[in-house]
N, C-alpha and C positions, 0 to 999 in steps of 0.2 A: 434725550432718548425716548421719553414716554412721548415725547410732541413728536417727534421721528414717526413713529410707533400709528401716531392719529394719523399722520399724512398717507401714509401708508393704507392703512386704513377705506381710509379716504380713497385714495386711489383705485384700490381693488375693488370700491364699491360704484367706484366712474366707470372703472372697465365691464364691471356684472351689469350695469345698466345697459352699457355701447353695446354687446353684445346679444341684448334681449330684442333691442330695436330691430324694424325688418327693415332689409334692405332687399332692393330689385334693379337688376343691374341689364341691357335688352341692347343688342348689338343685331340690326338687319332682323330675322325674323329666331333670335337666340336669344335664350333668358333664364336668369339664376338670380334665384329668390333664396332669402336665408332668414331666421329669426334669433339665431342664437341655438335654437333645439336639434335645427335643420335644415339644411340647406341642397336645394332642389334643382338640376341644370339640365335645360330644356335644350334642343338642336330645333335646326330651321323646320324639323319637320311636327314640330312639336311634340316630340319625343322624349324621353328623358334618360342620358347616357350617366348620371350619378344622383344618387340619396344618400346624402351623407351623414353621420351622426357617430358625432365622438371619433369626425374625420376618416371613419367609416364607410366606405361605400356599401350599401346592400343591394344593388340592384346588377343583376349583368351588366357586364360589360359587352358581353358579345352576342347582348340577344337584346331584340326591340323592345322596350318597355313604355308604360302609358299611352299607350294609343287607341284612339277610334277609329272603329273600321265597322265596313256593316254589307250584308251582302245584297246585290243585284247581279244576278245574271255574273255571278264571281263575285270572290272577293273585289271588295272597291275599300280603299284606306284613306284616309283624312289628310286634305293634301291642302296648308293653308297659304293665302296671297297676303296675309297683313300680317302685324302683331300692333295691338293698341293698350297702351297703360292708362285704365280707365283713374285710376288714384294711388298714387305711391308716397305714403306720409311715412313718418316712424313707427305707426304703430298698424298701419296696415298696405297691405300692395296687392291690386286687382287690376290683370292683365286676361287677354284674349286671342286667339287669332281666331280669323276670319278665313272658311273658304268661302269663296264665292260660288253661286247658283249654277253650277254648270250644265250645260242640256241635258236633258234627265235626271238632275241630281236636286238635294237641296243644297241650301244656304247653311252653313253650321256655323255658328260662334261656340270654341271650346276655350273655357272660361277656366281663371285658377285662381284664388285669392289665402293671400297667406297673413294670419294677425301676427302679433307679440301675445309670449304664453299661450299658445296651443302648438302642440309640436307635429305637426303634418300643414296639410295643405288641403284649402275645400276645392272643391271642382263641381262643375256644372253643364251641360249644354245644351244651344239651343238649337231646333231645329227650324228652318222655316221654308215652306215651296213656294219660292219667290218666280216657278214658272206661270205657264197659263193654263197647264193641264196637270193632271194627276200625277204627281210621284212616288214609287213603290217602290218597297226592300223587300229581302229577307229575315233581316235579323240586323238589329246593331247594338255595339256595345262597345264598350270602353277595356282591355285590359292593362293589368299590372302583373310585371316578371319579375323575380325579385332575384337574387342570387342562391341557387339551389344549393348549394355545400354550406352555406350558413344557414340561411332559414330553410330547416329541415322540416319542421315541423307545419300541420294544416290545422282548421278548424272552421265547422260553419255553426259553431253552436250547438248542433246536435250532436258532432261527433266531432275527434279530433285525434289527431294520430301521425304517423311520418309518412312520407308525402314520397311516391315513388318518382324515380328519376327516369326520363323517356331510353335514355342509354342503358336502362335495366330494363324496362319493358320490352325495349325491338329485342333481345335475347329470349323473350319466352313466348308462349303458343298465343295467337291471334285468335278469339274465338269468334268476332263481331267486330263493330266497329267500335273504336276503345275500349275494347274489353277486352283481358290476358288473362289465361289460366296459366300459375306460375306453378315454379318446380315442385312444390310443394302440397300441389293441388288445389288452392285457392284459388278465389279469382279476385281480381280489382277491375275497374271500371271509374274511367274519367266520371261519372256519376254517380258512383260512393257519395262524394263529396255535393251531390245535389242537394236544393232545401226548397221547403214552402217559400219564397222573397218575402209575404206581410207577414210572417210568422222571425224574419232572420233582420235582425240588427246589426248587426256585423257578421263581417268574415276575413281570414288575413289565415297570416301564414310567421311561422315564429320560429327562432331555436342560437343558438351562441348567441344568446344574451342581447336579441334584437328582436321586436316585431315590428312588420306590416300589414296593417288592418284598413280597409273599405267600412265605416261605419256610415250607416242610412237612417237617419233620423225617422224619413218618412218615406213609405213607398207609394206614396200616393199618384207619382208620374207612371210606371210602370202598366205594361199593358196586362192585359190578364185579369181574370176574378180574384176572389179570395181564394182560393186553392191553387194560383198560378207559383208553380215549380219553375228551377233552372237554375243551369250549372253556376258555382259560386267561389270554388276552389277547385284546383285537381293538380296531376303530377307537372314535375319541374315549379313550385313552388309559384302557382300561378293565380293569380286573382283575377276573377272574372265579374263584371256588372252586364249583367242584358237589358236593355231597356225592353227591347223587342226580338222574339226568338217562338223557332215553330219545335222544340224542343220536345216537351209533352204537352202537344194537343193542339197548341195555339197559333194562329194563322201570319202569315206579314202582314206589313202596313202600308195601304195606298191612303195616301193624303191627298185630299181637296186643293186647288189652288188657291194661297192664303193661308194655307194653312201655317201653325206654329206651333211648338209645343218645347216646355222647357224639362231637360230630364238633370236630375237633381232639385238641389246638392246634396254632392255630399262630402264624408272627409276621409281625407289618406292620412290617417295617423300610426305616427312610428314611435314608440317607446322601448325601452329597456330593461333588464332584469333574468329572474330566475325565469322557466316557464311558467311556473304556477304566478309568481307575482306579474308577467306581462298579461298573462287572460284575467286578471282579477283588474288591473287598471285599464284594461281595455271596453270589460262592463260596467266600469264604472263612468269614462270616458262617453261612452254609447247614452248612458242617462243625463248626461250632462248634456249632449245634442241632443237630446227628446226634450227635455225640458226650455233648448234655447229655440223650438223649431216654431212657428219661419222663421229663417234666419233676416236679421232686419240689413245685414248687408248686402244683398242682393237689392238693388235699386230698377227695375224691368216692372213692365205694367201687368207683363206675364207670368209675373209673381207679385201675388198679393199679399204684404206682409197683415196687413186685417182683415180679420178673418171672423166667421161666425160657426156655431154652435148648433147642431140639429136633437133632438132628443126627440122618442117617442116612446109606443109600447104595443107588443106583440101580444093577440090574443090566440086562444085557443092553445096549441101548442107554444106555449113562452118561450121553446130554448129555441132561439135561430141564427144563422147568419143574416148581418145587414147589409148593404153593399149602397152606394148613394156613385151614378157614375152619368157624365155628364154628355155622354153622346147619347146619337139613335141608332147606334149599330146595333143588328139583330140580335147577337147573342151578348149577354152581360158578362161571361164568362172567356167571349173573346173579344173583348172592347182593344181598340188600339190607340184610338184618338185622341182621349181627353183624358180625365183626372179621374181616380177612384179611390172610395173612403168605404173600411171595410170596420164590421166589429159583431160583437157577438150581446145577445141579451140576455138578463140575467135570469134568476127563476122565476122573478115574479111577469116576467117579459119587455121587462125597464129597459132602454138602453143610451148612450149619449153619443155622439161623434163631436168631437171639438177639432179646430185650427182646419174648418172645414174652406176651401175657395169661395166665394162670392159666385154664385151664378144660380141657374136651374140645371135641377138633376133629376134624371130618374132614381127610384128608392126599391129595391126589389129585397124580400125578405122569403127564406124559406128555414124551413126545418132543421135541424140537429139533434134531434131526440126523439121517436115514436116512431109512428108507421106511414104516417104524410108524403111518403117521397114523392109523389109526383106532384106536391100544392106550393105554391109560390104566390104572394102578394105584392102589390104590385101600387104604387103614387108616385105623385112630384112632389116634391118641394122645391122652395125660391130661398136664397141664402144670402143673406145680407152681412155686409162687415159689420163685428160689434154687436150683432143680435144671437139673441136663442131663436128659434120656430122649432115648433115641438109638431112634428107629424100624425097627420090622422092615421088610429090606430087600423094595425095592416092583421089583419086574421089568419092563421092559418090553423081550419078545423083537422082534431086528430081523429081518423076515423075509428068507429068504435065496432063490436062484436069483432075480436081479430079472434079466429080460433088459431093461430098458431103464430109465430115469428121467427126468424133467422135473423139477428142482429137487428138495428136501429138505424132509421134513415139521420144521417150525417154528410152525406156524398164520399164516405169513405170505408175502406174495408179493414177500420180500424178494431173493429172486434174479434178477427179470426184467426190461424194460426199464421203465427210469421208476421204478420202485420207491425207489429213494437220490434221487429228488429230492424239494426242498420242499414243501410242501402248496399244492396251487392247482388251481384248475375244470381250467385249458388242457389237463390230462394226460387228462384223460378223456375229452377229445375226439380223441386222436392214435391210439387202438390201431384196426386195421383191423377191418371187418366181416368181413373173411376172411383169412386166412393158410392158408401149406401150413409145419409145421414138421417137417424128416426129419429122423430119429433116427441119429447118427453124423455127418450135416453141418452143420445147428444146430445155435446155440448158446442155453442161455436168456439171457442175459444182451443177446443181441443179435436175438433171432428171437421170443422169448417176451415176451410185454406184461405189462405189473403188473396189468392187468382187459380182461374180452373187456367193452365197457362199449357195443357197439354189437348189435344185432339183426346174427345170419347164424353165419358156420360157419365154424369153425377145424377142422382136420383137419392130423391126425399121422401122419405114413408111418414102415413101419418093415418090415424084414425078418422074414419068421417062418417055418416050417415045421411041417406035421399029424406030431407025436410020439406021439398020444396021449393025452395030458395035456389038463384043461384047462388055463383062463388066469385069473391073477387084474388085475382090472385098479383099481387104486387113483384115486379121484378126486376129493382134499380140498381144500377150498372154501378161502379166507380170507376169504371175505366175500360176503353174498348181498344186492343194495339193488336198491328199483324191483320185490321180489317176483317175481324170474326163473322162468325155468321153462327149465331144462337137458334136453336130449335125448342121450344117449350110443349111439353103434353104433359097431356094429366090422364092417368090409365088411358095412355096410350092414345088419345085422343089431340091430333095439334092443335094448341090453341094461340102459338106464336113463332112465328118467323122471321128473323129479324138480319138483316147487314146493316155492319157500323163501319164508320172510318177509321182509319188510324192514329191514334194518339199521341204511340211511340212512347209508352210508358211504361207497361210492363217488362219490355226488352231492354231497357233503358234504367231499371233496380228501383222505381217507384215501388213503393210498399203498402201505398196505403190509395193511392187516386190517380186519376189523368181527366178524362171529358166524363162527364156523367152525363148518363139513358137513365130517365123513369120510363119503364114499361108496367102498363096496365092491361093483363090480360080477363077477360069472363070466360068465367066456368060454369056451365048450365048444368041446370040439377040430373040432366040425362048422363051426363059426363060423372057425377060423382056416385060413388060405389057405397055400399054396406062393408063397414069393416075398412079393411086396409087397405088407402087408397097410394098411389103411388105419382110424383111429380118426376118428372127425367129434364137435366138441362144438356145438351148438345152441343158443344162443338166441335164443328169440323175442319174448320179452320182459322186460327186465331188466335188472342187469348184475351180473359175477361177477368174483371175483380168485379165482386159483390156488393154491394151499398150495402143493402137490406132486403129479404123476401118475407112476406105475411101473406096469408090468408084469409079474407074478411068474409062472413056471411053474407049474403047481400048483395 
């Protein structure tokens, strides 16, 4: 009986093994991948009609899931001619399909590779304009649906909550474009659920004791600056990856002929449990992909699993953003092309980037702290696998004599009222058409709004006196949406007129940024008053968020 007892034993420890191993199974252009954790089945369109876990299904059934699609001139969806099993062992399986280059389009390989022990599936893909002239989108991205009556629940890190269903929304008042003022007077907006991307390690959707989570080790493919926003969860239990998207502020992508670019990977991992225990194993899962990032299973020349090391140091003002990005596109805040590595330095102006690509990049650093906002410093550096290169240090002077301030250039209107809350419509409808804010008795925090988001005129009182001197008067945007048009005086005197484009931020529940304007206006001492002098900001049509405004002597 006890030797019974071993066999036994035994056996149930052949069958925990058989079932941990991955299997891949591929008929015509269909494929069902399993590891024992999960098991994943693909349709010819490389679609996925079940997720299954604990025989499970989470995903609709009646609604398209995992797909890439990207816009030109319409929706256009990923339509593939192959499927190739690049290696199917026991302990790992990495498949593809292939569309092919069609006129006007690119070439896409969209890649899925599933181990033993990790329970989702990584994904990747590549893009390549295998024509002879330029190819352009709008926007593309990869979604995941998931089944809305089970996983009710959302989260993008910042915030997380139940997740409204579209069948509840077409019943309540349309205020905009995804935006509903519901019965209750609230409002939701497909962009609640928006985030920073290099700030957001994951995001997923959870509830009956299932989650689905997108975790990104690295953002490093995605287009955009360090402050590029966009959509990442919203209703019907929706997972969203942009690689490329004109959301808030940011432009499409026309690619060179030759061109290539790899977006990913990353991972669909599904786990189990309470809610609180699935968000507790899903951050810890997320550190587990930073730590194994590059990943060494990706075998492409266009991922370079050795990598190098940039380190430097910021003078003058130490606190800045870094940004290391590897095209010539004019703006580093709307790069589309190539690879960007972002991070912040510390107080003494130290900084490091590691698991950086191999190549030459431009290195642009500006401000996060003082009154600097319009200064930005500016090198290359060459990145070699397996090395440090430490950058020649990048300056950015903080200007001095400021007789006044309104918040700290950051590129964001994170000091003012409303700014620390959630993402939603209701905020932009609360700041005044007018304020008076005086300098030494306001506060920003309690007098200054996160956006003048209404037509009229805010005006700054302050003390001054004719020295001589002019004035410099600083006045940095965090975000310009609805194509504003700002008027600046000082007693009454213009000494700025400005139209900006649209960002599509502030309409869209950004709280805190979209394109950042430094404007630098002079005030000549004929302009400045004895006694109480007075600044008026104007608009008349549009809406704007604050960076930071000073005053400097000089």
């Amino acid at each position: 009986m006890a030797l019974w007892g071993v066999v036994l034993l035994l056996i149930a420890t052949s069958i925990s093994v058989a079932v941990a191993t991955v299997t891949l199974t591929t008929s015509g252009l269909t494929a069902t991948v399993s590891n024992g954790d999960v098991t994943v089945v693909f349709n010819a369109h490389a679609r996925v009609s079940s997720v299954k876990i604990d025989d499970v299904n989470i995903v609709s059934t009646t609604e398209n899931s995992f797909y890439l699609d990207w816009n030109e001139n319409g929706e256009v969806s990923f339509s593939p001619s192959s499927l190739t099993v690049v290696n199917d062992t026991d302990s790992l399986a990495h498949f593809y399909w292939l569309q092919d280059g069609a006129s006007d389009q690119f070439e896409i390989e969209l890649h899925y590779l599933m181990v033993e022990g990790v329970s989702g599936v990584y994904s990747w893909a590549k893009f390549i304009n295998s024509q002879s002239a330029n190819v352009s989108l709008g926007e593309a991205r990869t979604v995941y649906r998931f089944n809305a009556d089970l996983l009710t629940q959302g989260t993008n890190q910042a915030r997380s909550g139940t997740l409204y269903l579209y069948s509840y929304l077409n019943t309540q008042t349309k205020v905009q474009d995804e935006t509903w003022e519901l019965a209750d007077g609230t409002y939701y907006t497909k962009y609640d659920y928006a985030g920073y991307l290099r700030n957001t390690t994951y995001q997923g959707v959870y509830g009956s004791g299932y989650g689905a989570f997108l975790i990104s080790p690295s953002r490093e493919y995605h287009a955009g600056g360090p402050l590029k926003q966009d959509l990442l969860i919203h209703q019907d239990s929706l997972i969203t990856n942009y690689f490329v998207s004109s959301h808030f502020g940011t432009s499409g992508l026309t690619a060179p002929s030759g061109w290539t670019h790899i977006y990913g990977p990353w991972l669909l991992y599904f786990n189990t449990g309470t809610n609180s225990a699935i968000l507790s194993d899903v951050a810890t899962q997320a550190e587990t992909e930073k730590d194994s990032w590059p990943y060494s299973f990706v075998n492409d020349d266009d991922y370079p699993v050795d990598r190098g090391t940039v380190k430097g140091t910021i003078t003058g003002q130490p606190l800045a953003t870094i940004m290391l990005y590897d095209t010539e596109e004019t703006s580093y805040d709307d790069q589309q092309l190539g690879y960007v590595f972002t991070t912040e330095s510390d107080s003494s102006g130290s900084y490091t980037l590691k698991n950086v690509r191999p190549g030459i990049y431009n290195v642009v650093a500006y401000p996060v702290a003082g009154q600097g906002s319009e200064n930005e410093a500016k090198t290359t550096v060459t990145v070699a696998a397996g090395e440090t290169v430490t950058v020649s240090s990048l300056d950015l002077p903080e200007p001095d004599d400021i007789i006044w301030n309104i918040g700290e250039t950051n590129r964001r209107s994170s000091e003012f009222k409303y700014s620390a809350e959630l993402r939603n419509y209701l905020y932009e409808t609360l700041p005044p058409e007018t304020l008076t804010f005086t300098i030494g008795t306001s506060t920003d925090a309690d007098d200054w709004y996160y956006a003048q988001s209404q037509a009229g005129i805010w005006t700054i009182e302050y003390d001054d006196a004719k020295d001589g001197n002019t004035r410099t008067l600083r006045v940095a945007l965090a975000a310009a949406s609805q194509t504003p048009h700002l008027i600046v005086s000082v007693n009454s005197h213009k000494v700025g007129d400005v139209y900006y484009g649209n960002d599509q931020a502030v309409y869209r529940s950004a709280m805190q940024s979209g394109t950042f304007h430094s404007n630098v206006f002079t005030v000549t001492n004929a302009q400045v008053v004895n006694g109480t002098n007075t600044i008026t900001l104007q608009v008349g049509k549009g809406k704007v968020m604050y960076d930071a405004i000073s005053l400097q002597r000089g």
